[in-house]
N, C-alpha and C positions, 0 to 999 in steps of 0.2 A: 411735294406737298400739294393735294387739291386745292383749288384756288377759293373756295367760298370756307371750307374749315378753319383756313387759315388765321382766316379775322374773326373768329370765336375763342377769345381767352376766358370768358363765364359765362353764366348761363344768362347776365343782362346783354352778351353781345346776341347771344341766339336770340332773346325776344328781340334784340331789333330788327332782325332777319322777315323780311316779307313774306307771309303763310306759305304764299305758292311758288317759295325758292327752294319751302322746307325739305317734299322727296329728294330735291338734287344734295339737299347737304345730309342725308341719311344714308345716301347712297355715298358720296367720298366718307361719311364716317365710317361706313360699311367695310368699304375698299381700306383703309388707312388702318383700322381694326384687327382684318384679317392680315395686311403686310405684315405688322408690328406684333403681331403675336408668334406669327412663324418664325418670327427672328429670335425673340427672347423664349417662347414655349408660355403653357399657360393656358388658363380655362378660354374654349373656345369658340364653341357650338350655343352653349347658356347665352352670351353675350352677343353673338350677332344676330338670336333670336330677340333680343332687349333695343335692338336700335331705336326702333320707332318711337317705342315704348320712351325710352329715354329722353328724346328730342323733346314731345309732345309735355311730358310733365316737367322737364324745365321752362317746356317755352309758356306754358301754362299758369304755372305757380312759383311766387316769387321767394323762388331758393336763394339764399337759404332759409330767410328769413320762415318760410314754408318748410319744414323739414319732411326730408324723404329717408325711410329706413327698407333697405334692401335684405331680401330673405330667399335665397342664400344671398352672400355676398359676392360670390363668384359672377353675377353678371352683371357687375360694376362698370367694366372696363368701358363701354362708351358712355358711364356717367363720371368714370376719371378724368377722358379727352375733352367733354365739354365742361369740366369744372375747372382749365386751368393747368392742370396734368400732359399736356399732349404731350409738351415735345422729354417727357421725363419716361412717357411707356419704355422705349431702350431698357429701361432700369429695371424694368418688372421683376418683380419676387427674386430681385440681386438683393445681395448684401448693399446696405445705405441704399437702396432703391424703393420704388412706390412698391404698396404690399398688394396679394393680388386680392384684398381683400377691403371693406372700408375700416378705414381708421379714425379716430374722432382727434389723433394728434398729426392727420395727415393731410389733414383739411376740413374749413370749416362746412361744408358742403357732406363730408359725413358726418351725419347726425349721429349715428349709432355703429359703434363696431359689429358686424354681422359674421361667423364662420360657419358656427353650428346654425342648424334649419330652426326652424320654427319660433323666432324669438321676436321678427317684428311687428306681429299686433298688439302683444304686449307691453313692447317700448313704445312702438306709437302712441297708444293709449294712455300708456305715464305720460310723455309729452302732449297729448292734448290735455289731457285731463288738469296739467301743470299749467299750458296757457290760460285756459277755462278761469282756475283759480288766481290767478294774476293778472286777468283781466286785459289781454293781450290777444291780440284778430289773429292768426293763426291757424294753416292748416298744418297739419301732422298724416303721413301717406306711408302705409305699411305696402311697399310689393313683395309678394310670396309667391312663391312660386307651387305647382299644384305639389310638388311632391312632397314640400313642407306642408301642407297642408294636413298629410299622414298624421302627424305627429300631435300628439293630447293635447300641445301645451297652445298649440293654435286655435284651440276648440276653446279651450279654457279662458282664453284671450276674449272669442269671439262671443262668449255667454256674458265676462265681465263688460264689453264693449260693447253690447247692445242694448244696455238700459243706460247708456250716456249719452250726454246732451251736447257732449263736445264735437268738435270739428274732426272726423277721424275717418279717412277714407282707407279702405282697402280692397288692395289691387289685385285678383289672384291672375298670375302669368301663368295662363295654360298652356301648356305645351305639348301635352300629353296625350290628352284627355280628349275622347272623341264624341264631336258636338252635333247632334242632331237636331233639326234640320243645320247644311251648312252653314256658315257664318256667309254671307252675304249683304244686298243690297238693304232686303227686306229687313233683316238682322240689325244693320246698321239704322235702318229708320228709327225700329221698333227704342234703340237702343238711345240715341239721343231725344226722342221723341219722355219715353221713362226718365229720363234724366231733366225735361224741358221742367219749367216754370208751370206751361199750362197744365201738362198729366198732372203734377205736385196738387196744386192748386184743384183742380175738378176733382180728385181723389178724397180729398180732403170735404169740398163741398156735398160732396157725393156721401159720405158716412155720417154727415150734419142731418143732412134733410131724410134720408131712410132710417138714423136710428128712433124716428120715430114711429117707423113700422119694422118692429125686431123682424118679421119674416123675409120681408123684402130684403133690408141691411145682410141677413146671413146671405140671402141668395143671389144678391150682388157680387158680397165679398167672394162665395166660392167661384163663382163667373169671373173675375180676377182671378183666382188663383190659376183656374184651369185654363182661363186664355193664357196668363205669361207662361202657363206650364207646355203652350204648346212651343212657345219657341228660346223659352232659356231650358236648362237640364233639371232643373229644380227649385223649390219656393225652401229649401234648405234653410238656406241664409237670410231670407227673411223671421223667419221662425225666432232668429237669434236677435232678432230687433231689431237687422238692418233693412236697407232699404235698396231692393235689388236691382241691378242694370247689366243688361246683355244678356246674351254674351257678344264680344264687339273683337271684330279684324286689329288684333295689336299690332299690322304691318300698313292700316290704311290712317295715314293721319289723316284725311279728310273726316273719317270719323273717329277718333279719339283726341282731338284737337276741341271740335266742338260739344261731344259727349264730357269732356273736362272741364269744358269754361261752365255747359251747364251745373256739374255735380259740384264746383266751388259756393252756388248760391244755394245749394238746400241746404236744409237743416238737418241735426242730426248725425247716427252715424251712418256710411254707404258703402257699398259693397259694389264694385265694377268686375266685371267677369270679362279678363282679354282673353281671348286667343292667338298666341304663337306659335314660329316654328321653330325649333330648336336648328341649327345653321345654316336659317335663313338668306340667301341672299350667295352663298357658297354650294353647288351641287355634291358634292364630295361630303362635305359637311351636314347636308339635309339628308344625303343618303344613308350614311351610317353615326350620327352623332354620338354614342359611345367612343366610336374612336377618339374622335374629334373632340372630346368632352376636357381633355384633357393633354395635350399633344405636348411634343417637347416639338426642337426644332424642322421645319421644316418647308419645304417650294411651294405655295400656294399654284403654281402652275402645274406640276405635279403630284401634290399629295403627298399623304403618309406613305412609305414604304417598308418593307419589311426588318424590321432591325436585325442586324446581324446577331448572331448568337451569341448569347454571353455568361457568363455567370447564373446558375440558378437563385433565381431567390428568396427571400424565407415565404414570399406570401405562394409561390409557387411549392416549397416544399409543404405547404401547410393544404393547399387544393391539394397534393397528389396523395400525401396521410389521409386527409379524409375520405376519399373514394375506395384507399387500401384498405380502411378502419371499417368502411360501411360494407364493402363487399364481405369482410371476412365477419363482423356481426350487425344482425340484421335488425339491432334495439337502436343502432345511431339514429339519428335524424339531427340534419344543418340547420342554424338560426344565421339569419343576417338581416339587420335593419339596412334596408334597402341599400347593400354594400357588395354585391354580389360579384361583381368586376373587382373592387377594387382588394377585398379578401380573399381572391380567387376557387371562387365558386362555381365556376362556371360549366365545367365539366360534371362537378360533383351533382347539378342541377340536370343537365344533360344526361346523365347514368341515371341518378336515383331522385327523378321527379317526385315522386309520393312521400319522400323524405328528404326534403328542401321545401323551408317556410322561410319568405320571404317577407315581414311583416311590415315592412312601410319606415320610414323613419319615427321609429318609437321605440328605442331602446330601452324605456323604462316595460315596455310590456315585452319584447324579446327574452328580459330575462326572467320574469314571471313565470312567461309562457312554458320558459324551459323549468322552469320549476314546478309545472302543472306537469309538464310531461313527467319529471322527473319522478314525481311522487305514484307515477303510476310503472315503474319500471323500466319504461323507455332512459337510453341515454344521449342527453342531445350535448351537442358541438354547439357553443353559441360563437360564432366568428364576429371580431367587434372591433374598431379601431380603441388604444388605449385611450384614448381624449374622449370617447363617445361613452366610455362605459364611466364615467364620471358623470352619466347624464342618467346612470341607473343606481347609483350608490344605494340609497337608500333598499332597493327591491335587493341588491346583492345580500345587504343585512339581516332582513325582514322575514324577506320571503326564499330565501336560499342559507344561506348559514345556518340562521337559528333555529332553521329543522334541518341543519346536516344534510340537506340535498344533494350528492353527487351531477356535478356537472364540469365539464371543461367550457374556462376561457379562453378563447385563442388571441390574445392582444397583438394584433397589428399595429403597427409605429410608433412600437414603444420609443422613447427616447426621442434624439433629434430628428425631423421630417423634411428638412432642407428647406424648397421655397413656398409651403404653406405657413412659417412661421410660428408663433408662438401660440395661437387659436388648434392646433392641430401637432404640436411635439407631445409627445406622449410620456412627462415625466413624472408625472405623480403617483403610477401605477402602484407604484414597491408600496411609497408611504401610506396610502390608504386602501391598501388591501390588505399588508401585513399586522396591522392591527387588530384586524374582526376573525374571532373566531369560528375554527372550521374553515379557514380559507389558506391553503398554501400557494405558492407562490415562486415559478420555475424561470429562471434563466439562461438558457440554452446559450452557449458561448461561439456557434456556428450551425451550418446549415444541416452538418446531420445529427449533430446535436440536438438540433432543432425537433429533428420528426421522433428522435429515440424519447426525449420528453414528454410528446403529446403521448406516446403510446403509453407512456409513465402516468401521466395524469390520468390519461383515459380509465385506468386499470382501480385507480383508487375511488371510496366510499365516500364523499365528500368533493366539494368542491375545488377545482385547480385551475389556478390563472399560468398561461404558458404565454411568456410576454416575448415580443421580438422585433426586430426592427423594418424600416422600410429598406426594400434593395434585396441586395447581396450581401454574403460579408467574407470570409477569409475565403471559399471559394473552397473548404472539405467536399471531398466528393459525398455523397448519401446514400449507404446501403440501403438495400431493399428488403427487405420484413420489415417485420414489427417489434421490432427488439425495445426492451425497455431498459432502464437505467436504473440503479440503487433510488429510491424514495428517499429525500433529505440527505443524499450523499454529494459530496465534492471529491476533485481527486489533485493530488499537487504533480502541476507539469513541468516546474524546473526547480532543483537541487538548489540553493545558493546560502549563500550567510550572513548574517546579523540581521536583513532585513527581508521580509515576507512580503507583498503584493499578492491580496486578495483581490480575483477581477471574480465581478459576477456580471454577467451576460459576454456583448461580442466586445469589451474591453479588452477583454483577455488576452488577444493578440498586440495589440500596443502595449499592452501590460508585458507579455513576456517581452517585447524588444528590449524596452526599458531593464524589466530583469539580467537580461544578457548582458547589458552596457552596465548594471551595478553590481551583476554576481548576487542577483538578491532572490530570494522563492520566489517562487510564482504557481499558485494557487486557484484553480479555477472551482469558483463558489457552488456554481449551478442553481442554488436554492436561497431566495431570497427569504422564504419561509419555507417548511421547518429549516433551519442554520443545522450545518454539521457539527454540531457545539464537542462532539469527540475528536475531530479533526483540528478544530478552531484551540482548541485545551492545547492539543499536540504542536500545534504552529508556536502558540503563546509560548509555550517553556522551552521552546529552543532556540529564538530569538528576539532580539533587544526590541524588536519597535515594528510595528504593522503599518500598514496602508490599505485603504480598500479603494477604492476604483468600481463607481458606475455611472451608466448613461441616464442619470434620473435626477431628481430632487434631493440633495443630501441630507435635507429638515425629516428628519422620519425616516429615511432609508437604509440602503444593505448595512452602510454605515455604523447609522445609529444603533442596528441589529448589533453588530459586533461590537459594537460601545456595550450596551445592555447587554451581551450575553460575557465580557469578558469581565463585568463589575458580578454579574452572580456568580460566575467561575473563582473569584476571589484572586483573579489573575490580571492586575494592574500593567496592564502597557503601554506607552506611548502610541497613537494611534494618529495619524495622519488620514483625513477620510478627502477622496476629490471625488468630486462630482457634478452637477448644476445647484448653484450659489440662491440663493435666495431672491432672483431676476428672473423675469420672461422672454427666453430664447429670441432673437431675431431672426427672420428670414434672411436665408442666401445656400449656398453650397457646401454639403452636410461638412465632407471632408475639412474644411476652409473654418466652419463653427465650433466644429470639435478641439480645430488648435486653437483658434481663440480663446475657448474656455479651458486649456488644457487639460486635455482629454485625448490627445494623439501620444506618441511613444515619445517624442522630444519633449511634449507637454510633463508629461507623468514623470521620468527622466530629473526635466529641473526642478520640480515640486518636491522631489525626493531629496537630492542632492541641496536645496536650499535650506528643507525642514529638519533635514538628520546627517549634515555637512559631516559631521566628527564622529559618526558611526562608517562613514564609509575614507577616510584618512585611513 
């Protein structure tokens, strides 16, 4: 353990820490960051960009009391180590472990639970706006990051946030984004100098005494503009009512230490523009950050190495349909809100440039977009995590269904997601999509299942969600064409008697174990919407009692499809439905989650045997 982190259990230990001890203890938080992630895995590159960052506004503003909301959450981790958190990293996104994420029941030090982008100026804002009206001294601190910045709902934030009176700073973490002139010496004057009492103050006296000569006042004001325009990127955010600083070295405390203490004494709301480096402080990490964005375990003296070969899987079979899809017609075109790695896009990007739009995180205009396209012929691929197109509900309804727009969903992690937790399982897909009409709804029970489905969707008039999980799954080899599969068809994969097991997606497989150890059908559903209600009739009248089996929400799901379609079939059966219960999945190890919530073949097994004990005597 570095010797000065050591004696930091909160952030009142860091403010007693002497200013120019601070690099040395950024630097062991640095080192102690990078150890502890390679041991557990875990966002990685985001967060040793945030060190500095992190240090300077806890030693700054008096957290918690000061609430800080992180945007994304993923570069938490040295504001978990200095909140109290250290020696629990080991745990990281385990099961009963710290989440890699902020939690508002995980410490009081998060203010705001943060996964999806772009949510902290608008929670900041409710909490200043809250203290404001309760009459409580409080700063409230949105950091975003630039690439949440893409997204509407940060704009919409920053239009409502700039005609308030409240205490509301917001921090954009550039990481990205390239700032001309460098960020420097000069940069740093300019930047606490804007933040000082005196600019405040002369600015202010300055629009007094000239609005009494309107020509002067205007030609003042644009002499301002264009001077800070020569060395910030933009008077943007001003525009929005804030009051703009930097852009400033988010790696040099000496200047974000003192640019901080000044922006706690203005008024108003303010806008600070850092600049970072995404794995900052790690060569390996600075050099290719994607990699590193996200690592499992690994030697920090070493580096990432090449994983051994293993299983294909779904998000790889889903890059390699769509490059076979676009080669063979030349109307596709990919959508990805800023997901392009993680949908496996990458080739498809690399092949067919001019058809690959990567829109930013803005999934509510992703799927628009594709409905512009749509209405003109073109057929687009929107590739989407299932948790993110929950952030487009409304445009699937609006602007896609209710003109019958043809387009495929490809939902990535559907169901459990392992150690992103509950911010990012993907189980609500079935129950709110199978509701809106014009929307069907596929669940491919393995990997080449998987690609024969997209070719299925792709083929139809109307919209298709083709949902599937993160990983691998039984490990079916994947033929090569394009073959497509019955529309609204299921096919039954084992013979047995009295009792049926309907799996819809990759349950199927533990489902048939289960089957084998009860001698009971085993049914695989394929279609969450349209239901094989011909098949479903067939199942019903020739045995005692059903079970359905999926990796989702059971309130509204495959389930309840079968509940609803077996009361209009006028075919009353005992129906046992397992699924996820009416609770928010915990992070830890998908395998390990699945039996917990029985949902593995032993799982499904006793649930059977418990609920229809004297069907199977």
């Amino acid at each position: 353990m570095p010797n000065l982190l050591q004696t930091i259990n909160s952030p009142a230990d860091l403010r007693a820490v002497p200013r120019h001890q601070l690099p040395a203890l950024a630097d062991e938080l640095r080192s102690y960051l990078l150890h502890s992630v390679a041991k557990t895995g875990g966002h990685l590159s985001s967060n040793l960009g945030t060190v500095e960052l992190t240090v300077a506004l806890h030693y700054v503003f008096n957290t918690p009391h000061d609430r800080i909301v992180w945007d994304v959450g993923h570069q938490t981790y040295p504001h978990k180590i200095l909140t109290g958190r250290r020696d629990q990293m080991g745990t990281l996104r385990q099961r009963h472990g710290l989440s890699g994420f902020p939690r508002r029941d995980e410490s009081e030090y998060d203010a705001f639970g943060t996964a999806h982008s772009s949510t902290s100026i608008s929670a900041a804002l409710g909490m200043a706006i809250a203290a404001q009206q309760k009459g409580e001294q409080r700063h409230a601190i949105a950091v975003i990051g630039d690439g949440a910045m893409t997204a509407g709902m940060a704009f919409e934030a920053l239009n409502n946030g700039g005609v308030s009176t409240s205490k509301l700073l917001v921090i954009l973490n550039d990481n990205d984004m390239s700032i001309s002139p460098p960020v420097g010496a000069l940069n740093r004057y300019l930047a606490q100098l804007m933040s000082g009492k005196f600019y405040s103050a002369a600015k202010e006296v300055g629009k007094q005494v000239l609005k009494g000569a309107p020509p002067l006042f205007e030609l003042a004001k644009r002499f301002e503009e264009h001077a800070k325009g020569m060395v910030v990127p933009a008077t943007l955010f001003e525009k929005f009512g804030f009051n703009y600083i930097g852009p400033i070295d988010g790696h040099d405390l000496e200047s974000l230490i003192p640019t901080l203490e000044n922006i706690k004494h203005l008024e108003g709301p303010q806008f600070l523009h850092v600049v970072t480096k995404k794995g900052q402080g790690y060569k390996l990490a600075e050099a290719d950050p994607v990699a590193y964005h996200g690592p499992g375990k690994f030697d920090p003296a070493v580096g990432l190495q090449p994983a051994a070969a293993g299983k294909t899987t779904f998000t790889q079979v889903f890059g390699d349909w769509l490059c076979d899809m676009a080669e063979h017609d030349p109307l596709l075109v990919g959508i990805t809100p800023a997901m392009r790695e993680g949908s496996g896009m990458v080739e498809f990007h690399r092949r067919f440039p001019e058809r690959y739009h990567d829109v930013g995180i803005a999934e509510q205009h992703a799927v628009t977009f594709a409905a512009g396209l749509a209405c003109e012929g073109v057929k687009p691929v929107v590739a989407i995590y299932s948790t993110f197109l929950q952030r487009a509900y409304d445009q699937v309804i609006h602007d896609v269904a209710l003109q019958k727009l043809p387009m495929v969903l490809a939902l990535d992690r559907a169901g459990i997601v392992g150690a992103d937790g509950a911010t990012h399982a993907g189980l609500y897909d079935i129950p709110f999509m199978r509701c809106i009409p014009n929307v069907s709804v596929a669940c491919p029970a393995d990997e080449n299942e998987c690609r024969q489905l997209l070719t299925t969707a792709y083929q139809q008039d109307h919209c298709v969600a083709v949902r599937y999980p993160r990983g691998a799954g039984a490990g079916v080899p994947v033929q090569p064409g394009l073959n497509a599969l019955p529309f609204g068809k299921g096919e039954v994969r084992r013979e047995g008697q009295r009792i049926a097991i309907l799996a819809f997606g990759t349950l199927l497989y533990p489902a048939l174990q289960a089957g084998e150890a009860l001698n009971a059908t085993v049914v695989n559903m394929r279609w969450a919407k349209p239901l094989d209600t011909v098949l479903l009739a067939q199942i019903a009248a020739t045995h005692d009692a059903l079970v359905t089996v999926e990796e989702g929400a059971v309130m509204g799901g495959a389930g309840s499809a079968v509940l609803e379609a077996l009361q209009d079939l006028q075919q009353p059966k005992p129906v046992l439905v397992l699924g996820i219960s009416d609770v928010f999945t915990e992070h830890g190890d998908p395998a390990k989650l699945l039996a917990e919530l029985g949902l593995d073949a032993a799982g499904i097994q006793a649930s059977i045997q418990k609920r229809f004990a004297t069907l199977l005597n």
